[in-house]
C-alpha positions as CSV (number, residue, x, y, z in Angstrom):
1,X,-43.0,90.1,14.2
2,X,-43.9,93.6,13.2
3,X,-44.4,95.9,15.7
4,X,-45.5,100.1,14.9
5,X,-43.5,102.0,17.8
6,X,-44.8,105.2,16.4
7,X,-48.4,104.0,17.9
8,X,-47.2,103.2,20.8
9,X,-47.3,105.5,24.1
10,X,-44.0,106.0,26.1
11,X,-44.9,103.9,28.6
12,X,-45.6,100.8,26.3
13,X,-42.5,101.9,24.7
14,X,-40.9,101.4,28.4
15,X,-42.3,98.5,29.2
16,X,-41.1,97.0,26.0
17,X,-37.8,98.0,26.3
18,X,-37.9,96.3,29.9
19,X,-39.2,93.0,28.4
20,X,-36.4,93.2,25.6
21,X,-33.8,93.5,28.4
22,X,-34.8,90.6,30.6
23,X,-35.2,88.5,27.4
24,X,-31.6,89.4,26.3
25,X,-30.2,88.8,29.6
26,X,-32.2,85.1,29.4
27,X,-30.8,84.6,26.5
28,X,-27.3,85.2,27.2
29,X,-28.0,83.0,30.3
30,X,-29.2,80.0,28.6
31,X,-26.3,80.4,26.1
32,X,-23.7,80.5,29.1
33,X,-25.2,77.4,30.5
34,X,-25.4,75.5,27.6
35,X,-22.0,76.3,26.6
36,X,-20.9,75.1,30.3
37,X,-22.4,72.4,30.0
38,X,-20.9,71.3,27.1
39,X,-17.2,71.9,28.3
40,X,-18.0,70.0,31.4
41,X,-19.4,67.4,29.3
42,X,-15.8,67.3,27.2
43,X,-14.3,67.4,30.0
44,X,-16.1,64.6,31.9
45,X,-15.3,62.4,28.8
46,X,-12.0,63.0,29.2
47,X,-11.9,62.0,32.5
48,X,-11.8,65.6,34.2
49,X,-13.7,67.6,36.0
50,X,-13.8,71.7,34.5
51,X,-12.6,72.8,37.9
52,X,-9.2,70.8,37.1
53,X,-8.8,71.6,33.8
54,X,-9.3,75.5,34.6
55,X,-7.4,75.7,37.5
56,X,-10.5,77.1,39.5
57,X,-10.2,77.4,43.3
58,X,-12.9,75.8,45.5
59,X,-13.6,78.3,48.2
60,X,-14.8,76.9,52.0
61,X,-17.5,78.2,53.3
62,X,-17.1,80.2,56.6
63,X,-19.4,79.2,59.8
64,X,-20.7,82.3,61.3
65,X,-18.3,83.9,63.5
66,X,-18.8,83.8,67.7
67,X,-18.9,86.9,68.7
68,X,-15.9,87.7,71.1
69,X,-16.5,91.5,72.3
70,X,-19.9,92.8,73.6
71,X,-20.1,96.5,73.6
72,X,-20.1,97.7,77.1
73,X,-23.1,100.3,76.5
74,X,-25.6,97.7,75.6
75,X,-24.7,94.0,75.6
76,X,-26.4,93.1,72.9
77,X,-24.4,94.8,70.8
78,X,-21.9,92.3,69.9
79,X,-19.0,92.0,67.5
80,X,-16.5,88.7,66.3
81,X,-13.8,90.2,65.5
82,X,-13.8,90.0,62.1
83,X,-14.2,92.7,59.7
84,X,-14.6,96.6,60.7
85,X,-14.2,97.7,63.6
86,X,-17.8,98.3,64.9
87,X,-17.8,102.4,66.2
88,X,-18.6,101.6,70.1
89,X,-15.5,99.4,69.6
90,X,-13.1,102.1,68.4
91,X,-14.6,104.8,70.7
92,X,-13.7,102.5,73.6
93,X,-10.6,102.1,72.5
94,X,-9.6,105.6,72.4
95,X,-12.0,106.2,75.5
96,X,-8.7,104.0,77.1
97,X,-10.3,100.5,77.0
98,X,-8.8,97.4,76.2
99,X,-9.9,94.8,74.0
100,X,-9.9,92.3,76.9
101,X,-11.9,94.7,79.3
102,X,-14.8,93.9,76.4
103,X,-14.3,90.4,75.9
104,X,-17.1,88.1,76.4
């Protein structure tokens, strides 16, 4: 495949270099999963799974967290308790609140 850059306009040129991109990232894609695939396979023959052999961690999944403190402004505003501190949360706290004073 022979193309002439020189005759074509910058945004051809672009739009080419987009198309090359995605392609290569396909590519590389398709390589990783074929190469997977084949170490599970091995592994699978073997009488492992990959997991096993590698070591690799299964994480849980989290259920959504129940939200515990509603923000005494607006109600609606809720938080669980998890994570950063929303702002209505801290500036009730240093307006002198307590955490139980918010608790739903």
């Amino acid at each position: 495949m022979n193309i002439d850059l020189n005759t074509l306009s910058l945004k051809e040129l672009k739009d080419l270099q987009s198309q090359v991109a995605k392609h290569i990232a396909s590519f590389e894609d398709r390589k990783r999963k074929e190469a997977l695939a084949e170490i599970e396979e091995i592994a699978r023959a073997k009488g492992f799974s990959l997991a096993e052999l590698t070591g690799a961690v299964v994480t849980r999944k989290r259920s959504p967290a129940v939200a515990k403190y509603a923000n005494p402004a607006d109600a609606s505003d809720t938080w669980s308790g998890r994570g950063r501190k929303p702002r209505w949360f801290a500036e009730a706290l240093s307006a002198g609140k307590q955490p139980e004073d918010m608790a739903i």
